[in-house]
C-alpha positions in Angstrom: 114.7 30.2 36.0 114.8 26.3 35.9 111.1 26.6 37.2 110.3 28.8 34.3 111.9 26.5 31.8 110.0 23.5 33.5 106.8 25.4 33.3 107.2 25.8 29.5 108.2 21.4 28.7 104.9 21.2 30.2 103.3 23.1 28.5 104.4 22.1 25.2 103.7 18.4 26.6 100.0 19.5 27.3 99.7 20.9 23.8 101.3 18.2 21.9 98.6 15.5 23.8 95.9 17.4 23.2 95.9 16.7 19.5 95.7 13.2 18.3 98.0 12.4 15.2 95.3 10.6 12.9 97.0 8.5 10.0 96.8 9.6 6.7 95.1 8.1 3.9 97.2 9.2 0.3 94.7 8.2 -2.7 95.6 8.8 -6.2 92.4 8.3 -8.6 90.4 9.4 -11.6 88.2 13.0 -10.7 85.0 12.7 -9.7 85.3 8.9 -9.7 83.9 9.0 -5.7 81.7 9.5 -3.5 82.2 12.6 -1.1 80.2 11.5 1.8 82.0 7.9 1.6 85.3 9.0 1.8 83.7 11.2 4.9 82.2 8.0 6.5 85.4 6.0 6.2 87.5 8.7 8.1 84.7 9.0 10.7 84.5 5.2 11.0 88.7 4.4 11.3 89.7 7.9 12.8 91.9 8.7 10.0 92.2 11.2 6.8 91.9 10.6 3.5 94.0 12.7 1.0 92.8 12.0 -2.9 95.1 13.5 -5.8 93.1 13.0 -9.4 94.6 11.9 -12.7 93.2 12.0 -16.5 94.6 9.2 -17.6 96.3 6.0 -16.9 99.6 7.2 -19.0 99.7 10.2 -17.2 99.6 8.5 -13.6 101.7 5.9 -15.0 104.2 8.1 -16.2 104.2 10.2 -12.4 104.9 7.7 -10.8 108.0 6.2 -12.9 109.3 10.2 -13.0 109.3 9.5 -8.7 105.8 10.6 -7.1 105.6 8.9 -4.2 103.6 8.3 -0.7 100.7 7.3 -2.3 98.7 4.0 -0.5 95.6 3.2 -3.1 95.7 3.8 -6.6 93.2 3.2 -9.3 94.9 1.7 -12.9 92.9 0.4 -15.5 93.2 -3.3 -16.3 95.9 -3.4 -18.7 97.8 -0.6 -16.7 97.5 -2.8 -13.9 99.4 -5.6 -15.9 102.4 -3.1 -16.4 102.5 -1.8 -13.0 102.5 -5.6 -11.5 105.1 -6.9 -14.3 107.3 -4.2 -13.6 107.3 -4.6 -9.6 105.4 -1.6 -8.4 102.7 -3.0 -6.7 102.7 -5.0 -3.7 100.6 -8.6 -3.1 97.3 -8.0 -1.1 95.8 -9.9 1.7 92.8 -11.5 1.6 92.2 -11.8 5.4 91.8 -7.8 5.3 89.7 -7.8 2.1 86.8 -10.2 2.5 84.4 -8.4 0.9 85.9 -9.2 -2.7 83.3 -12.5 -2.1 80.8 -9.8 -3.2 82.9 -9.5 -6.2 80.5 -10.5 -9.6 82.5 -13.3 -11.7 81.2 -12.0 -14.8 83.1 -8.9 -14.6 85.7 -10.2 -12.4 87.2 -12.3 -15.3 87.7 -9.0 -17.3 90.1 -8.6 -14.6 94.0 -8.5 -14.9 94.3 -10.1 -11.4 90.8 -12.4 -11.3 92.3 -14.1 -8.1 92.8 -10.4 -6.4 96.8 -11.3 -5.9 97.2 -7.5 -6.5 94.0 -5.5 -7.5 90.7 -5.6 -6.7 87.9 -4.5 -9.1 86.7 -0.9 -8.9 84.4 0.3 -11.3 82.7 -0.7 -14.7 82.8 1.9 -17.7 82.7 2.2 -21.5 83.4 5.1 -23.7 81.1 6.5 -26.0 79.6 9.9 -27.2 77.5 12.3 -25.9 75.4 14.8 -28.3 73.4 18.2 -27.6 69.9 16.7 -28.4 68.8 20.6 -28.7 71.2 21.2 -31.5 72.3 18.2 -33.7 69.9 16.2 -35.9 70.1 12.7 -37.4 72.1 10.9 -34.8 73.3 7.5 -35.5 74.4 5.7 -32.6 77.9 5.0 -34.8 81.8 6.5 -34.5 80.9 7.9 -38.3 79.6 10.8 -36.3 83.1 12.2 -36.1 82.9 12.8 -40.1 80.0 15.4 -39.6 81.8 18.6 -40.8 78.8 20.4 -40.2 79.8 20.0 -36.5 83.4 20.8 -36.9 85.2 22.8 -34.0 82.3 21.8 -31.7 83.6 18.4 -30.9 86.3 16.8 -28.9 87.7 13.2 -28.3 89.3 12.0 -25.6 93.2 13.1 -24.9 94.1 9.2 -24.4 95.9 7.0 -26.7 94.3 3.9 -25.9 90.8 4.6 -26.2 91.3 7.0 -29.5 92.6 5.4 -31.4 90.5 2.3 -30.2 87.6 4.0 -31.7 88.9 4.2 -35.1 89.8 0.4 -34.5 86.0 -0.1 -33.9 85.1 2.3 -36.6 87.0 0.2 -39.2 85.9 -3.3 -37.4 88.9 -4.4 -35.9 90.3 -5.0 -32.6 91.0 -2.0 -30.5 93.7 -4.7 -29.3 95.7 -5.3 -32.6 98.9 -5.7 -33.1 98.6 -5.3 -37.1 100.4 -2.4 -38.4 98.3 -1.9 -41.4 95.3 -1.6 -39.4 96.6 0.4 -37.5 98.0 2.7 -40.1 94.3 2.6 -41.5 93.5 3.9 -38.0 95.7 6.8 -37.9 94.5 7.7 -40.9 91.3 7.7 -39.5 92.0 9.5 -36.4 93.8 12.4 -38.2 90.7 12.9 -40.5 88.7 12.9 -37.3 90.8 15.6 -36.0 90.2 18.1 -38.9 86.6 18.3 -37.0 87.5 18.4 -33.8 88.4 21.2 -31.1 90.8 19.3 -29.3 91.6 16.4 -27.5 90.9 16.6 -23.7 89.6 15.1 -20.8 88.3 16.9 -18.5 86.6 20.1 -20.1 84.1 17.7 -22.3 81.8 17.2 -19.3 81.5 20.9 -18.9 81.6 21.8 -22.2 78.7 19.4 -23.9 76.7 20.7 -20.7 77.2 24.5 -21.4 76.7 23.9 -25.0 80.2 24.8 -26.3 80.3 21.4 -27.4 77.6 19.7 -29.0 79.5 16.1 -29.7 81.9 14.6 -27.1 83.6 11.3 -26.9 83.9 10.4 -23.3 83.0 8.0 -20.3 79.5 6.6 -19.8 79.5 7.8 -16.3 80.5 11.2 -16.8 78.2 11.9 -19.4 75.5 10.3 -17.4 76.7 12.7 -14.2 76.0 15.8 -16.7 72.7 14.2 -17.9 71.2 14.8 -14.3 71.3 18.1 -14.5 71.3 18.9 -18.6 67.8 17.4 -20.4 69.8 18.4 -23.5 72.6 15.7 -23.2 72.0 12.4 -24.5 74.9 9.3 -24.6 74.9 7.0 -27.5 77.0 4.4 -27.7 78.8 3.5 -31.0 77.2 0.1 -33.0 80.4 -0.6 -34.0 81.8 -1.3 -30.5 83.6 0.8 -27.4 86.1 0.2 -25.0 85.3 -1.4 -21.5 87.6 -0.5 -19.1 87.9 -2.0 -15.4 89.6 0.1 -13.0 91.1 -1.5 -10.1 92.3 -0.7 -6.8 96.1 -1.3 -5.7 98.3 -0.4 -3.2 102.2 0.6 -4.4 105.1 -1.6 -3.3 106.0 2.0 -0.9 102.4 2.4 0.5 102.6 3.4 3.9 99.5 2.6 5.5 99.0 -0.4 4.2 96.8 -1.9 6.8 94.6 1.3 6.2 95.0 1.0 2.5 93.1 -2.6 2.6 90.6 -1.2 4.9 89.9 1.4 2.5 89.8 -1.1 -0.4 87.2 -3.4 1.8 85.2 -0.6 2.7 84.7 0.3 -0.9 83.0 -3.2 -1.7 80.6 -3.2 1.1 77.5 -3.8 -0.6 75.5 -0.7 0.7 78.6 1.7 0.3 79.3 0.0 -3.6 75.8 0.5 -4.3 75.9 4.2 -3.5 78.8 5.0 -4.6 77.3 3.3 -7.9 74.2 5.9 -7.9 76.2 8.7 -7.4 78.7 8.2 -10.1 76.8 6.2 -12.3 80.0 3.6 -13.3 79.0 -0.2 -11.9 80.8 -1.6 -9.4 81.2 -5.5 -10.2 79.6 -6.1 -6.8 76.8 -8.9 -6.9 75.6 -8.2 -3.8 74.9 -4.3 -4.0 73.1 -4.8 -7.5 69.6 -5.5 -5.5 70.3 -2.4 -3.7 70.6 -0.5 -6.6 67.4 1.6 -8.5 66.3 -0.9 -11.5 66.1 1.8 -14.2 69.6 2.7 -13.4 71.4 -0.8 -13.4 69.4 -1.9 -16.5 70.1 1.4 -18.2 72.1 0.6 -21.6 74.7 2.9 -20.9 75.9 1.0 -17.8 74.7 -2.2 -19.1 75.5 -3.0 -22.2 73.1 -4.4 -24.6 74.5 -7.9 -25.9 74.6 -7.4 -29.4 77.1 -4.5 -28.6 78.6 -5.9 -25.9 79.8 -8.8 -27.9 81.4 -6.2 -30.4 82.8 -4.3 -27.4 86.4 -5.1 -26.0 88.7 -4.8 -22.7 92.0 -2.6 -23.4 94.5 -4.4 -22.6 98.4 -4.5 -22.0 100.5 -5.3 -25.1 103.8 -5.8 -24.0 106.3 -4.8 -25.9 103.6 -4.1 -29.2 102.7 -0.7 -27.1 105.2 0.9 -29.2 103.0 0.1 -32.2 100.4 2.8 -30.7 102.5 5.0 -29.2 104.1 5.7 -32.4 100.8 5.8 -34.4 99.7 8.6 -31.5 103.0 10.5 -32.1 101.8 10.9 -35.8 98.0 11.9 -35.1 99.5 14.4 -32.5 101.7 15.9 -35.2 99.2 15.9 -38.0 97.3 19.2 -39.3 
């Protein structure tokens, strides 16, 4: 009996060596914001696994987290989510010594930054938020947020699901700051927004990629680098973006003050700004990566594309969202009110 007993701790000894526990990578980020064969090549290279939940939108992530969602070791905020998350304690300092390829890091975008010295967040990813149009279908496109007034397209558009950027637009639209703090702007805004609406199918954001590609959408407002995803593989789909103005956002990565694997987290963080790795990643989701180095390994026609690279008379019009402090409310209740509208 004690022999058979023996027999089986030795077994169960031989089957729990024979398997080597490889530490987990938790990721929380936007969809489709990635690479897949990176994330492959990192596990392969530090013999671990990486696990990636997806959000839609920095309130939603934000709001996850504060509700208790925990375990995760890299996350990617926006800018002025970033701000919130550091100011309120939930994100832990970085080191340098295990990041040194932020020296890659371009200092023109790098000041857009909510952390420019890279205390707590490193750069990610370049976008702006425009709209995309069904060239096949809708006729005399002007490159301006007025094309949310065309009733002749009502039911066949959407705007993006996000308070921020929405009412941002209508900011833009009337020639203010999508940062202001001024009620009656922003009362103009709503009033905007909510006549928007009355054209729109919904706000979403997710389904516009698939939509404006199938054709059940002929007018979208949504990310440069999602649209320009969909315009590989749909002729029909062209992006504009807005005279007026758009939104440039910065996404950054961070790692949460309960990150486990932190070492691993930095790695991760490092691995993404290698200069070959930033510029494919680049080319395969068409958002920049504020990496000087990886721009001469990039294709020409893509990094001087005016959808990625903003043309200066727009850019100059064009603004970073950013944290408002207290002032949030301002918006938040403006967006209560466009939800509620008919």
């Amino acid at each position: 009996m004690f022999r058979y007993v023996a027999a089986l701790f030795m077994v169960a000894g031989l089957l729990t060596g024979c398997g080597e526990r490889k530490p987990v990578l938790h990721v929380y980020n936007w969809a489709d914001y990635m690479k897949p064969s990176l994330v492959r090549q990192f596990e392969e290279e530090f013999n671990c696994r990486v696990v990636i939940d997806t959000f839609d939108s920095n309130e939603a992530m934000y709001a996850r987290l504060r509700a208790g969602a925990s375990g995760y070791d890299v996350i990617f905020p926006s800018t002025y989510m970033v701000q919130i998350m550091q100011e309120q304690g939930m994100l832990q300092p970085l080191n340098p010594d295990l990041i040194p390829n932020t020296a890659h890091l371009d200092p023109a975008y790098q000041e857009m930054a909510a952390d420019a010295d890279c205390t707590h967040a490193v750069p990610y990813m370049i976008s702006n938020a425009g709209l995309a149009y069904r060239a096949d279908s809708v006729e005399d496109v002007k490159p301006s947020w007025a094309m949310l007034d065309r009733t002749d397209l009502r039911g066949r558009m959407t705007m993006l699901d996000d308070m921020r950027e929405t009412i941002g637009a209508a900011l833009k639209y009337l020639g203010y700051s999508l940062n202001t703090r001024n009620v009656e702007e922003l009362e103009e805004a709503r009033d905007v927004v909510i006549r928007w609406k009355r054209n729109l199918a919904k706000f979403e954001n997710e389904q516009y990629k698939n939509g404006i590609a199938s054709g059940e959408f002929l007018l979208v407002h949504g990310y440069n680098g999602d649209i320009m995803q969909v315009m590989e593989e749909n002729e029909h789909v062209v992006y504009i973006v807005p005279e007026e103005g758009v939104s440039i956002a910065l996404d950054e990565m961070v790692i949460p003050v309960d990150a486990r694997q932190v070492e691993l987290a930095h790695a991760f963080i490092n691995f993404l700004h290698r200069p070959e790795v930033a510029a494919e990643n680049t080319e395969y989701v068409f958002f920049l990566c504020p990496n000087a180095a990886a721009y001469e390994l990039i294709d020409d026609e893509l990094l001087n594309d005016p959808s990625i690279n903003l043309e200066p008379e727009i850019l100059a019009r064009s603004e970073v969202i950013e944290d408002l402090g207290e002032d949030n409310r301002l918006y938040t209740a403006v967006w209560d009110e466009i939800k509620a509208a008919r």
